[in-house]
C-alpha angles and dihedrals in degrees: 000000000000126000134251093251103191120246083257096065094039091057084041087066095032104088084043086056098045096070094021098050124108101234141062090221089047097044077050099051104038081051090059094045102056087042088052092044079068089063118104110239091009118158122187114226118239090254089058097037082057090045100054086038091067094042091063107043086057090072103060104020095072086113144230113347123204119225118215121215 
C-alpha cells in the first residue's frame, strides 16, 4: 500500500524528477509540474495528482535493498 503524499511533498520531487526519471515523456512531465506548481491558484487534475503520485512512490517503494559489508 502506498501512502497519500500532499501536493507539497509531490512538487518538492518534481524538479529532481525532471532531469532522474527513466523516461523522455516523464523527464517532460515532471518538468511541466514543478513549473506549474509555480502558478497562483494552480491546481493539479486527478490524472496529474495520480501521476505524480506514482512517480513518486517510485522513488522510495523499490523495495528493500541489501547492504553489503
Amino acid at each position: 500500500m502506498t501512502a497519500e503524499r500532499s501536493l507539497e511533498h509531490l512538487l518538492f520531487h518534481m524538479p529532481y524528477l525532471a532531469k532522474e526519471a527513466d523516461t523522455d515523456w516523464e523527464r517532460q512531465f515532471a518538468a511541466d509540474m514543478a513549473k506549474r506548481g509555480r502558478w497562483r491558484n494552480w491546481t493539479p487534475t486527478a490524472r496529474q495528482m495520480k501521476t505524480m503520485q506514482n512517480m513518486v512512490s517510485g522513488l522510495f517503494d523499490e523495495g528493500p535493498s541489501l547492504i553489503e559489508v
